[in-house]
PDB file of N, CA, C and O in Angstrom:
ATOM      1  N   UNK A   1       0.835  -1.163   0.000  1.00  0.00           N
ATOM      2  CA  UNK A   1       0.000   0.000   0.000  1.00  0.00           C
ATOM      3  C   UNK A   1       0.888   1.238   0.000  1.00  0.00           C
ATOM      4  O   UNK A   1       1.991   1.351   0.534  1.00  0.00           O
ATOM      5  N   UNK A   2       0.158   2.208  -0.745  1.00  0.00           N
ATOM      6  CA  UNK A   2       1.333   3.548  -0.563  1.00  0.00           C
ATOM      7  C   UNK A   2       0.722   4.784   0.394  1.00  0.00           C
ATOM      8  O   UNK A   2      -0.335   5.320   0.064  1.00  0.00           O
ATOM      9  N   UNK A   3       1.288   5.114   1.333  1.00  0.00           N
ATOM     10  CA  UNK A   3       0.976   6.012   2.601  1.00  0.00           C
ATOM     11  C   UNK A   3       1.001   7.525   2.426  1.00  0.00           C
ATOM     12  O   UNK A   3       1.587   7.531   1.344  1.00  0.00           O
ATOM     13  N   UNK A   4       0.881   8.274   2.585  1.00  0.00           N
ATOM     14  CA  UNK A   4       0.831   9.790   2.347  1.00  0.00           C
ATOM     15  C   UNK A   4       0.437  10.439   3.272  1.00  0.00           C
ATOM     16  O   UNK A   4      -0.714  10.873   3.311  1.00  0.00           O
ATOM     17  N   UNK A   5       1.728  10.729   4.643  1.00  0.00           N
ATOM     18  CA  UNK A   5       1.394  11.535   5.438  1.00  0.00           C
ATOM     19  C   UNK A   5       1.667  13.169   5.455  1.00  0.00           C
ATOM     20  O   UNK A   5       2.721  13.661   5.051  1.00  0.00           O
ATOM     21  N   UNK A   6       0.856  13.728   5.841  1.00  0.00           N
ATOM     22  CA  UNK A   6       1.497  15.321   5.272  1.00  0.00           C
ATOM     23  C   UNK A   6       1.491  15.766   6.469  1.00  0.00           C
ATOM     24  O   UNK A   6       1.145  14.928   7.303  1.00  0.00           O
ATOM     25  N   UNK A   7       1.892  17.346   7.072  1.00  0.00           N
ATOM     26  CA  UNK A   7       2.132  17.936   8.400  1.00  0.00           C
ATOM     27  C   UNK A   7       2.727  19.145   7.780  1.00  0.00           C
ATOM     28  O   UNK A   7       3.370  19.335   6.748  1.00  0.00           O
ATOM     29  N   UNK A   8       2.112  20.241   9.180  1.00  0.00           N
ATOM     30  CA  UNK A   8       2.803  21.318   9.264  1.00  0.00           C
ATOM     31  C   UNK A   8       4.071  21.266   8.907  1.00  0.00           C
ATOM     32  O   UNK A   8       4.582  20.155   9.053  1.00  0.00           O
ATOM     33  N   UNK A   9       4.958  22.356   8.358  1.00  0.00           N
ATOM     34  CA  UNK A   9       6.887  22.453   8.767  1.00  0.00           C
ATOM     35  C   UNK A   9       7.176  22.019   9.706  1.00  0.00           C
ATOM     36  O   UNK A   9       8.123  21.242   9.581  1.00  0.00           O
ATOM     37  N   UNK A  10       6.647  22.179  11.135  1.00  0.00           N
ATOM     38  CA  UNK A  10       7.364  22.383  12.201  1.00  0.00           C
ATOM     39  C   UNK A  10       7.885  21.161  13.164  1.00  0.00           C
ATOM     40  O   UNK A  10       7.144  20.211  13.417  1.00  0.00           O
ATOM     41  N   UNK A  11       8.760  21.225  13.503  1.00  0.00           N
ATOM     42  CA  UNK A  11       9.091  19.817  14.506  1.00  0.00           C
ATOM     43  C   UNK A  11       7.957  19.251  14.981  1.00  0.00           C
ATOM     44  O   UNK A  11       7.570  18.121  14.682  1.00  0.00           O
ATOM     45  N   UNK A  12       7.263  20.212  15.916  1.00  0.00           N
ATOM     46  CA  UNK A  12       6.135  19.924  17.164  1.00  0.00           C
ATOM     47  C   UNK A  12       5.145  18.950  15.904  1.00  0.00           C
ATOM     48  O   UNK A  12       4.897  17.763  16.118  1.00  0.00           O
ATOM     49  N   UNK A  13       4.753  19.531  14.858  1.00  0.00           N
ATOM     50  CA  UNK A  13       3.980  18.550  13.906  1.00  0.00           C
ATOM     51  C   UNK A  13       4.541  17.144  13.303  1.00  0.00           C
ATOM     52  O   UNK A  13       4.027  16.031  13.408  1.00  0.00           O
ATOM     53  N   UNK A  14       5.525  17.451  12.761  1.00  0.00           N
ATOM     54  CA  UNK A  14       6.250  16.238  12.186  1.00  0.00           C
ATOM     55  C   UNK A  14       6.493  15.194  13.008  1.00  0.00           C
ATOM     56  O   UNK A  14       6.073  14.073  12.722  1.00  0.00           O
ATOM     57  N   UNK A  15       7.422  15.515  14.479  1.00  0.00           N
ATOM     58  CA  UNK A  15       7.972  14.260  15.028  1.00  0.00           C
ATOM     59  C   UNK A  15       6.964  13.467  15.737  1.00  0.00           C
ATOM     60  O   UNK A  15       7.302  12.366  16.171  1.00  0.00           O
ATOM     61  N   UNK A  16       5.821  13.873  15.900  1.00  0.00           N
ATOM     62  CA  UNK A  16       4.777  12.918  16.615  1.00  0.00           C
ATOM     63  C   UNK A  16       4.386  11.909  15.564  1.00  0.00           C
ATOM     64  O   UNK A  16       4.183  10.791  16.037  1.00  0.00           O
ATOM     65  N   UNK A  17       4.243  12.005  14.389  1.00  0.00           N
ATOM     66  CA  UNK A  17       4.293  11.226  13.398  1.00  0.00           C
ATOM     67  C   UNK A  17       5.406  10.520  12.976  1.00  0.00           C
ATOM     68  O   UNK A  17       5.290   9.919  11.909  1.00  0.00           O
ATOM     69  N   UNK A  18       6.700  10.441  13.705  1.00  0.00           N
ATOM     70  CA  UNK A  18       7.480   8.944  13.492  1.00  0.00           C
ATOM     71  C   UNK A  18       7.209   7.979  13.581  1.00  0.00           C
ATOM     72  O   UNK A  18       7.490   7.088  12.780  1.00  0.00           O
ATOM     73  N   UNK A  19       6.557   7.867  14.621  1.00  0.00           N
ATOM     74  CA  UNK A  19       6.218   6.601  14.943  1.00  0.00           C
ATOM     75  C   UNK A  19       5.386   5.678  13.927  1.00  0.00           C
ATOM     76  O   UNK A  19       5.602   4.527  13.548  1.00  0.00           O
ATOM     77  N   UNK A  20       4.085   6.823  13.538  1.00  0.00           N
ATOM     78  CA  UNK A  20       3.489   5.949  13.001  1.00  0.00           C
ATOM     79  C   UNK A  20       4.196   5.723  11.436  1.00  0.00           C
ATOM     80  O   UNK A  20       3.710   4.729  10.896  1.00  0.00           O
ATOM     81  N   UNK A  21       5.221   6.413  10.601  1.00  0.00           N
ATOM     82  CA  UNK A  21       5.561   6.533   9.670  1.00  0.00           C
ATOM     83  C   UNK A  21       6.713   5.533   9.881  1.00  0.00           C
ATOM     84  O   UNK A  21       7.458   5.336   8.921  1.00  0.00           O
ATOM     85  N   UNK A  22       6.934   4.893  11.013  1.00  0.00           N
ATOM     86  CA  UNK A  22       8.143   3.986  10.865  1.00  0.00           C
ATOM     87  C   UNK A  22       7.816   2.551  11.188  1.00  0.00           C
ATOM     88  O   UNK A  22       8.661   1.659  11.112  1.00  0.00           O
ATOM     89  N   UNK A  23       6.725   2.381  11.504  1.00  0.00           N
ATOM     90  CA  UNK A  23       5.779   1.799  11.771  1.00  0.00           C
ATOM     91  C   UNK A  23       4.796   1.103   9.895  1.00  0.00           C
ATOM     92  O   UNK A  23       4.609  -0.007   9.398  1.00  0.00           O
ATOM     93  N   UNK A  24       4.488   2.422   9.523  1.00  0.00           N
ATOM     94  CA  UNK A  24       4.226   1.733   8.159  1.00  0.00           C
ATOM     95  C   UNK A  24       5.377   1.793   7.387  1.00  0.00           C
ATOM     96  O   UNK A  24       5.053   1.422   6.259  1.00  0.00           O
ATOM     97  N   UNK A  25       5.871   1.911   7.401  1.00  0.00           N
ATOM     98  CA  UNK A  25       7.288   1.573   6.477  1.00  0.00           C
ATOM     99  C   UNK A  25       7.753  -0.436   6.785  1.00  0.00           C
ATOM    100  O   UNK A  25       7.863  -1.436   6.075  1.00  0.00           O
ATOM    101  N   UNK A  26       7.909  -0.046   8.465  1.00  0.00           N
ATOM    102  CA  UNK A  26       8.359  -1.387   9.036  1.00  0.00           C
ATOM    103  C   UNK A  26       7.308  -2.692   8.464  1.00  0.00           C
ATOM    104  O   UNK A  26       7.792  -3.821   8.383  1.00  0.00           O
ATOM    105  N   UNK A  27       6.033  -2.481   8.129  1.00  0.00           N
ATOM    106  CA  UNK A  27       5.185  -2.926   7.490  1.00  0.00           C
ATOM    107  C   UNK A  27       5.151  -3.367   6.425  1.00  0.00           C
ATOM    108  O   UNK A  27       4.167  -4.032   6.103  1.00  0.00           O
ATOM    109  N   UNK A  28       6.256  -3.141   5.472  1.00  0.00           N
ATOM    110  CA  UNK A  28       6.392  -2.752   4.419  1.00  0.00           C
ATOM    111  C   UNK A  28       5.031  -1.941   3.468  1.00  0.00           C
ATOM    112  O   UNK A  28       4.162  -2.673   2.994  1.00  0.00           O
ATOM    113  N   UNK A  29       4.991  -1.176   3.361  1.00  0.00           N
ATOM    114  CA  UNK A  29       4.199  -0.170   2.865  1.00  0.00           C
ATOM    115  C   UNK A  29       5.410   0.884   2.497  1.00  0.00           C
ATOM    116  O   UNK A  29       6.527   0.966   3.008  1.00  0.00           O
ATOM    117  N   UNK A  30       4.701   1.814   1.234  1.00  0.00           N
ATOM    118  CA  UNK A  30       5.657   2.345   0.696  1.00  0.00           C
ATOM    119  C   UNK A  30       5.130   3.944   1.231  1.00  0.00           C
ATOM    120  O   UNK A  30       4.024   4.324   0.846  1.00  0.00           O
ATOM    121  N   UNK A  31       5.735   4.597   1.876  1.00  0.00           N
ATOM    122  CA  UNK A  31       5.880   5.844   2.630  1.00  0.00           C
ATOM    123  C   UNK A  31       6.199   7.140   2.310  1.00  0.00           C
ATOM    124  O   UNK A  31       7.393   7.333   2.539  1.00  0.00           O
ATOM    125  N   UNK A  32       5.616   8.156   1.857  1.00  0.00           N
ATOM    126  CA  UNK A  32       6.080   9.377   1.540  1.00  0.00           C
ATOM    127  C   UNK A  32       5.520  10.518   2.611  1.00  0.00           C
ATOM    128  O   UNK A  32       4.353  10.526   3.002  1.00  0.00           O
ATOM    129  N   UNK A  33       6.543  11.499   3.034  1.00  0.00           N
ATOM    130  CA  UNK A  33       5.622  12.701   3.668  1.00  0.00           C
ATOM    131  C   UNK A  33       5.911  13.914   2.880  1.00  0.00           C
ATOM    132  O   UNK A  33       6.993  14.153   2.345  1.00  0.00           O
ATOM    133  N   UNK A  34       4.753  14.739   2.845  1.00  0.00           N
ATOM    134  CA  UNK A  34       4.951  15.890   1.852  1.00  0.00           C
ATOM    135  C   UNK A  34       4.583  16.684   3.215  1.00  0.00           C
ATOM    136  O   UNK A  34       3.710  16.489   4.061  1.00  0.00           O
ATOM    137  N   UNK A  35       5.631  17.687   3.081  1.00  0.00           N
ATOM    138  CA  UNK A  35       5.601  18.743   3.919  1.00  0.00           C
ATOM    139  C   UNK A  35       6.843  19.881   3.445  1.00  0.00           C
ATOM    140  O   UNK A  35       7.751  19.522   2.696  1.00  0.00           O
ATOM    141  N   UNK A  36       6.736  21.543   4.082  1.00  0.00           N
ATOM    142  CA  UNK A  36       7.615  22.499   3.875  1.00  0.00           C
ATOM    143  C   UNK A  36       8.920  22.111   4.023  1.00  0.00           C
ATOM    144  O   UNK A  36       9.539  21.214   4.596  1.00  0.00           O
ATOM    145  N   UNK A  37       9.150  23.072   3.321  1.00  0.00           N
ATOM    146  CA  UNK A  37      11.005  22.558   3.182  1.00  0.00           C
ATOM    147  C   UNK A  37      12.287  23.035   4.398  1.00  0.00           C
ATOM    148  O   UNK A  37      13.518  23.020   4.402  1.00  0.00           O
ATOM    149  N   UNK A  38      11.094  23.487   5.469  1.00  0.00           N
ATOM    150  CA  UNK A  38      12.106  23.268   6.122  1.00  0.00           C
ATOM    151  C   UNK A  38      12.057  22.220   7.222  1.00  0.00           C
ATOM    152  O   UNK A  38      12.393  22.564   8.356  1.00  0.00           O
ATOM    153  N   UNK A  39      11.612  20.796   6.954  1.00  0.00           N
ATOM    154  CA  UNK A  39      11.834  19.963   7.537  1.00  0.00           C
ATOM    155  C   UNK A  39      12.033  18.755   6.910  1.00  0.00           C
ATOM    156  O   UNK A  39      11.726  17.687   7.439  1.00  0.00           O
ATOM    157  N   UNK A  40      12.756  18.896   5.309  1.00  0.00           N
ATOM    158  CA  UNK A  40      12.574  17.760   4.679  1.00  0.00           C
ATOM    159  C   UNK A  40      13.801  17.535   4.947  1.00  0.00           C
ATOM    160  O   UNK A  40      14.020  16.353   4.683  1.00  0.00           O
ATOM    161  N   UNK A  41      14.986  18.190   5.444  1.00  0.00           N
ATOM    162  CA  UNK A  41      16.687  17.544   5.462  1.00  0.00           C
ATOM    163  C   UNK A  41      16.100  16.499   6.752  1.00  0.00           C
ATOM    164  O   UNK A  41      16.410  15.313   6.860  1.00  0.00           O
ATOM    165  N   UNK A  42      15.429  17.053   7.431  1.00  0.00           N
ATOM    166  CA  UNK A  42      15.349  16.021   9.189  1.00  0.00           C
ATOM    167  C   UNK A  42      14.476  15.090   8.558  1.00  0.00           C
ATOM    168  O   UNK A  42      14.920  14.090   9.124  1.00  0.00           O
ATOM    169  N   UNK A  43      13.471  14.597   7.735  1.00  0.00           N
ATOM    170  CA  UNK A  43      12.966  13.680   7.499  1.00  0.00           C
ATOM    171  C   UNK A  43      13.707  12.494   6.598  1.00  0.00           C
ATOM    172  O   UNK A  43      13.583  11.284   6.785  1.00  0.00           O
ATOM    173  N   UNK A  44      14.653  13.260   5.388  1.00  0.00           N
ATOM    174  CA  UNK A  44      15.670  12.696   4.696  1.00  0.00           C
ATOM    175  C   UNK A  44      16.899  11.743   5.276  1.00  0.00           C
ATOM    176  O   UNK A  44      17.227  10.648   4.819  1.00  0.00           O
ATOM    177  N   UNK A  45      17.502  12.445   6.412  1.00  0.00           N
ATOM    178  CA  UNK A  45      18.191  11.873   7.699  1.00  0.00           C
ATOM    179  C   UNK A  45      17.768  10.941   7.987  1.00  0.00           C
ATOM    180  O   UNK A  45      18.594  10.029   8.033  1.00  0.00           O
ATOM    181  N   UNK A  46      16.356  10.576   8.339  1.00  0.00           N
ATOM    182  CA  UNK A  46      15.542   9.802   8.684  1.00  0.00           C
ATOM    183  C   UNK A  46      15.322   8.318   7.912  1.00  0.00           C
ATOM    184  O   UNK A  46      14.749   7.317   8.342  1.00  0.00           O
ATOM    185  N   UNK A  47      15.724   8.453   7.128  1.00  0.00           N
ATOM    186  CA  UNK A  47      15.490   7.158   5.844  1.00  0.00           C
ATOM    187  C   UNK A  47      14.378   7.814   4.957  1.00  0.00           C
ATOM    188  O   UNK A  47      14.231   7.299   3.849  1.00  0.00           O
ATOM    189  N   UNK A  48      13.348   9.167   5.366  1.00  0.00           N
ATOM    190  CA  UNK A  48      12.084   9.014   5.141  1.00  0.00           C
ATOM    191  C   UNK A  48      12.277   9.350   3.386  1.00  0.00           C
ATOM    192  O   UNK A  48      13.332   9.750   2.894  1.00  0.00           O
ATOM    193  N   UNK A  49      11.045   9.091   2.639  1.00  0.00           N
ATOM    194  CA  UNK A  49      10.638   9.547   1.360  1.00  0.00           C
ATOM    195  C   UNK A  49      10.321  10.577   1.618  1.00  0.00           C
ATOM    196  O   UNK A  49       9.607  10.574   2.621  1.00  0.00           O
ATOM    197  N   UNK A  50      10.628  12.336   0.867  1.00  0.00           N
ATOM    198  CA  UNK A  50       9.558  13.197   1.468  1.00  0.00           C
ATOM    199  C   UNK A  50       9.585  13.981  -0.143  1.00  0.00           C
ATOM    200  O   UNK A  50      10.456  13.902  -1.009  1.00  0.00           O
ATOM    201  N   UNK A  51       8.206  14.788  -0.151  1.00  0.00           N
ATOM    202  CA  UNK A  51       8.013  15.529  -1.038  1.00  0.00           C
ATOM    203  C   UNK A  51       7.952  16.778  -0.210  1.00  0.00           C
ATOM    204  O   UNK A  51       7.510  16.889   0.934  1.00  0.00           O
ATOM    205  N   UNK A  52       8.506  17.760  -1.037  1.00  0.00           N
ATOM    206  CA  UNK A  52       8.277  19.439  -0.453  1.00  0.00           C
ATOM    207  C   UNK A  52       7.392  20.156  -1.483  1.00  0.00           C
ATOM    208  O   UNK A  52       7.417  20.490  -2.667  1.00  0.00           O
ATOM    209  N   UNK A  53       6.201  20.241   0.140  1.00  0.00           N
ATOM    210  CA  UNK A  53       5.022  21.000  -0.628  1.00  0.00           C
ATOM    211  C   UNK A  53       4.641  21.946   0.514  1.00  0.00           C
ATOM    212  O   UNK A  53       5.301  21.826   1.547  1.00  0.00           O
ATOM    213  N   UNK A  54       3.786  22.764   0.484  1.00  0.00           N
ATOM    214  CA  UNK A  54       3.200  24.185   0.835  1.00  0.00           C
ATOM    215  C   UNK A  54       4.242  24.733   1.361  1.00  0.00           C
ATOM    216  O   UNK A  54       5.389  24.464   1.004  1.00  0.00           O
ATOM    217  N   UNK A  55       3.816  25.907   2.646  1.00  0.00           N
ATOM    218  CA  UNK A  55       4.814  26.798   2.835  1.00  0.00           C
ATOM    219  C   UNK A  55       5.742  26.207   3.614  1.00  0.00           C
ATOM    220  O   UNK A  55       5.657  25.070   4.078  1.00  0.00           O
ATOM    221  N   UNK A  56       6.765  27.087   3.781  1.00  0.00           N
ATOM    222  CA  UNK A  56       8.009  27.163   5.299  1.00  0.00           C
ATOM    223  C   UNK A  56       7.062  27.646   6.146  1.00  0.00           C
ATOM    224  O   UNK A  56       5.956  28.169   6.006  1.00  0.00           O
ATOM    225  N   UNK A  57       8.170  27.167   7.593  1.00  0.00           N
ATOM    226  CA  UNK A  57       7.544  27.162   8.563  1.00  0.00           C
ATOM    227  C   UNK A  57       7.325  28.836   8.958  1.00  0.00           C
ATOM    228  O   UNK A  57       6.662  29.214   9.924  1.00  0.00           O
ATOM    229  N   UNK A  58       8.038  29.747   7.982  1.00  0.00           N
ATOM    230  CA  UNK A  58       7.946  31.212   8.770  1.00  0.00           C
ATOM    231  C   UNK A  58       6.395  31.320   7.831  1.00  0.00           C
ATOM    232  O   UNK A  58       5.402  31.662   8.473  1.00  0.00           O
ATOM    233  N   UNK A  59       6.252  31.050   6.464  1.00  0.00           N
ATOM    234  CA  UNK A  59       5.187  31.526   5.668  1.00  0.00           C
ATOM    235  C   UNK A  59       3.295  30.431   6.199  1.00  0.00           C
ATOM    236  O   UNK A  59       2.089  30.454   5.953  1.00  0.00           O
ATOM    237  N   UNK A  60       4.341  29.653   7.027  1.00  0.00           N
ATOM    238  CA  UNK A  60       3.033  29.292   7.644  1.00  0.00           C
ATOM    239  C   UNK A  60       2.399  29.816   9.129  1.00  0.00           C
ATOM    240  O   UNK A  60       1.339  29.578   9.709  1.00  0.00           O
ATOM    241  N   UNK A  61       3.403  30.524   9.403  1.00  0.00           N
ATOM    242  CA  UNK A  61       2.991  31.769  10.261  1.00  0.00           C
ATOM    243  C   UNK A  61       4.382  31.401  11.942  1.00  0.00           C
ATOM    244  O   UNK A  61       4.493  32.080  12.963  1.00  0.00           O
ATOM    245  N   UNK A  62       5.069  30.280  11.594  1.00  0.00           N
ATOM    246  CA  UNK A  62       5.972  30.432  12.249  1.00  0.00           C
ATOM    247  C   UNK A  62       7.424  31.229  12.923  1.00  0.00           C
ATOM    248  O   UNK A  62       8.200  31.087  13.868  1.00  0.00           O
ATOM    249  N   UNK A  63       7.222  32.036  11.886  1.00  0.00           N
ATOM    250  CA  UNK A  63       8.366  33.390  12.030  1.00  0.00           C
ATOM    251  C   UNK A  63       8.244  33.984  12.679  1.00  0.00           C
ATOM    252  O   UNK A  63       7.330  33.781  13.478  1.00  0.00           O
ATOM    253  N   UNK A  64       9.111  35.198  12.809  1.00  0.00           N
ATOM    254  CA  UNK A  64       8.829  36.145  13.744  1.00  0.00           C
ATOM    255  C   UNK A  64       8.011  37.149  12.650  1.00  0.00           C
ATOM    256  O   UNK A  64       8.120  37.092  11.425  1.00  0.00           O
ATOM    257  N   UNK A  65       7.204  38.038  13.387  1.00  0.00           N
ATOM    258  CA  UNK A  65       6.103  39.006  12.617  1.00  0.00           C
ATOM    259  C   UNK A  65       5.174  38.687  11.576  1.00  0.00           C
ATOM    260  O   UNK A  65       4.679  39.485  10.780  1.00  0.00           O
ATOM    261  N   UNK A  66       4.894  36.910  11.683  1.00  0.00           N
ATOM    262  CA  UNK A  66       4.310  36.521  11.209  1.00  0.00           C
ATOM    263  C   UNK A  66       2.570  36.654  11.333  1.00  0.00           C
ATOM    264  O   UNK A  66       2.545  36.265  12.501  1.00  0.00           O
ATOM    265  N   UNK A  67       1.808  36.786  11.168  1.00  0.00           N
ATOM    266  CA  UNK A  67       0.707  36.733  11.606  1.00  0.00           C
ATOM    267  C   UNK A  67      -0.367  35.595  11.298  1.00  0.00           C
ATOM    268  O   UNK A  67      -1.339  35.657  10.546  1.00  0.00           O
ATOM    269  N   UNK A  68      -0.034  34.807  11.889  1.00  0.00           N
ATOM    270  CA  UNK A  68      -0.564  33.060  11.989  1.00  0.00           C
ATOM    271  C   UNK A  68      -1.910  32.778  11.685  1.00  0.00           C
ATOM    272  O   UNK A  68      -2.353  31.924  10.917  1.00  0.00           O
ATOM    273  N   UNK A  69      -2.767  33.961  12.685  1.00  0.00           N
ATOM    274  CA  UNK A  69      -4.386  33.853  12.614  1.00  0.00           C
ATOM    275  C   UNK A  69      -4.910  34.151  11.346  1.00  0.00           C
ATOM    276  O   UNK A  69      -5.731  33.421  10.789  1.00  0.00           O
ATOM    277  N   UNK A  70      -4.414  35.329  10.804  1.00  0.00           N
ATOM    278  CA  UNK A  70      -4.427  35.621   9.822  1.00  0.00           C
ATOM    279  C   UNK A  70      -4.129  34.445   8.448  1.00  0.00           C
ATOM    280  O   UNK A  70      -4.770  34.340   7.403  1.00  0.00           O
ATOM    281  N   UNK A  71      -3.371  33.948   8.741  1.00  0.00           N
ATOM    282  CA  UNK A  71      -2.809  32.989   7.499  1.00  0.00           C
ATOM    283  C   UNK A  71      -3.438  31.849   7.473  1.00  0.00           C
ATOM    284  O   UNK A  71      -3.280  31.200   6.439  1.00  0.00           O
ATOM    285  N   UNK A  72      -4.179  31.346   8.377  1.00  0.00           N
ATOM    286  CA  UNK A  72      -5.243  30.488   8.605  1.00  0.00           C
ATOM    287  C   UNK A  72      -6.399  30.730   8.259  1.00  0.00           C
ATOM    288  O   UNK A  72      -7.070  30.110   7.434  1.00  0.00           O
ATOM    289  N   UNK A  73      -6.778  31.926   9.063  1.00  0.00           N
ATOM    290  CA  UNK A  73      -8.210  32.007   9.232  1.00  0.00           C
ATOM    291  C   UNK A  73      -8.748  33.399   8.180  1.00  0.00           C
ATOM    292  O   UNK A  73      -9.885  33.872   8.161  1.00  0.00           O
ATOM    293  N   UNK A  74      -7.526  33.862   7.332  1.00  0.00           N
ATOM    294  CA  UNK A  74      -7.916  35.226   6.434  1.00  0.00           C
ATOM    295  C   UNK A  74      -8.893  36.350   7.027  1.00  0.00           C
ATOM    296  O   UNK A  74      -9.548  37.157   6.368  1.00  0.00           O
ATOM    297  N   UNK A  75      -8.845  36.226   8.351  1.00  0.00           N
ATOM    298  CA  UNK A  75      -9.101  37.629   9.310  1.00  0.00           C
ATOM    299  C   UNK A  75      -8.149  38.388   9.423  1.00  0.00           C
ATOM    300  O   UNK A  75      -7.081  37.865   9.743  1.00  0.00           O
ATOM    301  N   UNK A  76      -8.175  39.455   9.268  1.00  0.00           N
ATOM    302  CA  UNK A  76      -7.274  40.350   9.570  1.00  0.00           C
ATOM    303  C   UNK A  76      -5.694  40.364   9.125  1.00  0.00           C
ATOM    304  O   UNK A  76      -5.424  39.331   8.511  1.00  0.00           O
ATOM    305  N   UNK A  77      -4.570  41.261   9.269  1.00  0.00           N
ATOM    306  CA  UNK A  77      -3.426  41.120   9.106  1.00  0.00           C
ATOM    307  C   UNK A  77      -3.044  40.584   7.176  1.00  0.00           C
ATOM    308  O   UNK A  77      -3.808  40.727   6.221  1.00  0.00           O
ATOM    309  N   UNK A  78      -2.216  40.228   7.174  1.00  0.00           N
ATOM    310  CA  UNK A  78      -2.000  39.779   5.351  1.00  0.00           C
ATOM    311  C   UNK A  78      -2.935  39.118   5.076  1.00  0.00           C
ATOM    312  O   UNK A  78      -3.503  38.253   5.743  1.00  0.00           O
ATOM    313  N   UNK A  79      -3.196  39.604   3.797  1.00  0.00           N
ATOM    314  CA  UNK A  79      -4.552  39.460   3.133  1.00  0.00           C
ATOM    315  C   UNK A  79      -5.927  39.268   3.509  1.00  0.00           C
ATOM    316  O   UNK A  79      -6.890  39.147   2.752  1.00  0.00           O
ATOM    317  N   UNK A  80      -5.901  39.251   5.256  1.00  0.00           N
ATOM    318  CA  UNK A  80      -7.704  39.026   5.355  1.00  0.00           C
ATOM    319  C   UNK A  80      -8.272  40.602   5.515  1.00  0.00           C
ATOM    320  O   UNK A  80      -7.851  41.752   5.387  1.00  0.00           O
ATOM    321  N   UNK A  81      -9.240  40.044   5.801  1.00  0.00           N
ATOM    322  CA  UNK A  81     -10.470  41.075   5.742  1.00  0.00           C
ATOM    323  C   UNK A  81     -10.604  42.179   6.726  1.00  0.00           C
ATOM    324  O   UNK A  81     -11.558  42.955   6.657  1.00  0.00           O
TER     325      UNK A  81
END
């Protein structure tokens, strides 16, 4: 079977999902995670398959002067309402 886990950039998202991603691998199942690029060197390290897709972790509101609510929820701040 082929797996497709995706996650935020950020550590706090990604590493709770080892387990189960090493877990279906150990399964043999064929494993990819698509996530921002700034966590695909630590998943690569990892043995993992990864695709880099949506933002970094600053453009997903992890930066500094980022405005998070906003980038979620398009209230207020960049580009909301």
């Amino acid at each position: 079977m082929r797996v497709l886990f995706t996650a935020c950039p950020m550590f706090g998202h990604v590493n709770p999902m080892l387990p189960l991603i090493d877990a279906a691998r150990d399964a043999g199942h064929d494993v990819v995670v698509a996530t921002g690029a700034d966590v695909v060197a630590h998943l690569r390290g990892r043995g993992v398959t990864t695709w880099t897709a949506g933002p970094t972790h600053r453009e997903a509101g992890g930066g500094p002067g980022a405005d998070w609510l906003a980038y979620f929820t398009g209230v207020g701040g960049v580009g909301g309402a």
